[in-house]
Structure formats: C-alpha cells, structure tokens
C-alpha positions in Angstrom: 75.9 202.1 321.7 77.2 201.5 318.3 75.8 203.6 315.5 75.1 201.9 312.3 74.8 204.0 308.9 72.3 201.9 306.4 72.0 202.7 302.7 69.2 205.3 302.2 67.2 202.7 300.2 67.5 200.1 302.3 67.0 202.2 305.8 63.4 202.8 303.7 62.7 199.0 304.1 63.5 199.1 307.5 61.7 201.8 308.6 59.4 202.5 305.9 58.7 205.5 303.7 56.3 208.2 304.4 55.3 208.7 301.1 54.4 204.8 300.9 52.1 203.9 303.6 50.8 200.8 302.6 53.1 198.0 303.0 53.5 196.1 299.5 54.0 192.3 300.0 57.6 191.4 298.1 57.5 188.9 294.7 57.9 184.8 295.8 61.8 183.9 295.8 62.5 180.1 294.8 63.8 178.0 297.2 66.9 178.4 296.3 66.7 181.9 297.0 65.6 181.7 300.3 68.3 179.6 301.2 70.8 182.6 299.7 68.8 184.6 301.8 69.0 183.1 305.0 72.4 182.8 304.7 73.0 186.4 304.2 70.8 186.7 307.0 73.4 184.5 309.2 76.1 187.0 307.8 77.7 184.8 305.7 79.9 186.1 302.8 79.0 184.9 299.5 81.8 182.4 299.1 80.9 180.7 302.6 77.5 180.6 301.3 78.7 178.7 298.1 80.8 176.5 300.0 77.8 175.8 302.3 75.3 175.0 299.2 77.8 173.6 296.3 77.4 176.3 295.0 79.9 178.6 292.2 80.6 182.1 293.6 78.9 183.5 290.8 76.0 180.8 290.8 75.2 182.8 294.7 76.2 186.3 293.3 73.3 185.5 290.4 70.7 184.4 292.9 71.5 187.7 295.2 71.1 189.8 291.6 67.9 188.3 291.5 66.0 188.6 294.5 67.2 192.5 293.9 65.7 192.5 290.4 62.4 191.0 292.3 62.2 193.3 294.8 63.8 196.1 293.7 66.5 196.3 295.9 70.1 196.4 295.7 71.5 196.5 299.4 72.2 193.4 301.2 70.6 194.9 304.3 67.6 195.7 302.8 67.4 192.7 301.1 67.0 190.9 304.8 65.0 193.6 306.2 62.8 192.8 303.8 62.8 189.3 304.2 62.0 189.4 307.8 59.5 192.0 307.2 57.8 189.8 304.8 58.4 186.1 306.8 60.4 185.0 304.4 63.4 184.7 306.4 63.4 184.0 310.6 
C-alpha cells in the first residue's frame, strides 16, 4: 500500500472540512479550462498539455492560475478533486 501525503488544503477538498459541512458548488471554468483540467487530471505536465492544445507554457500555467483564483485553490490535486467532486472533470 503506498502512502500518499496531500497538501493540507487540498486533502480538505478531498475529504472535506468539518467546520464546512455544506458542500459549496465551485465557480463555471471556460472551456478552455476544463480542457487544462482534464489534462491534469490524465497527469500530464504542463508542457505536454501545451503541446497537446497549441498552447504556450505560460498560456496553460495562466489558465491553471485561474481556475485557482476561482476556486480558491492552489494545489494541483485539489484542483482535480474538486473537479471530480463537482462533475466537471470524469
């Protein structure tokens, strides 16, 4: 069994915090962000994901910084959890 240490933030998303019971659905992402998303998801670094999409580095680095600033998260973990949480990512 492999143990896996998560960042305290994002191990929150994951399992939720017991000060915070009700489960708060996460801002819209565009399209675009999804796509970022679901490539992070698929554990792709962020210069395979620009590759993938045409993308600039930076141009998949900016939409990353964004969906954080939506949903106040930092943590690429989190940043999944809480898109499968929330259906935005399968």
């Amino acid at each position: 069994m492999t143990t896996v240490h998560a960042h305290p933030r994002a191990a929150v998303e994951v399992c939720g915090d017991w000060r915070t019971p009700r489960w708060r659905t996460p801002t819209p992402l565009s399209d675009r962000e999804v796509q970022v998303l679901q490539l992070v998801a698929e554990g792709l670094t962020n210069q395979l994901i620009a590759r993938r999409l045409g993308l600039a580095h930076h141009t998949v680095k900016s939409h990353l910084a964004r969906i954080g600033r939506k949903w106040e998260m930092g943590e690429r973990a989190g940043l999944v959890a809480m898109g499968m949480r929330a259906g935005v990512i399968t």
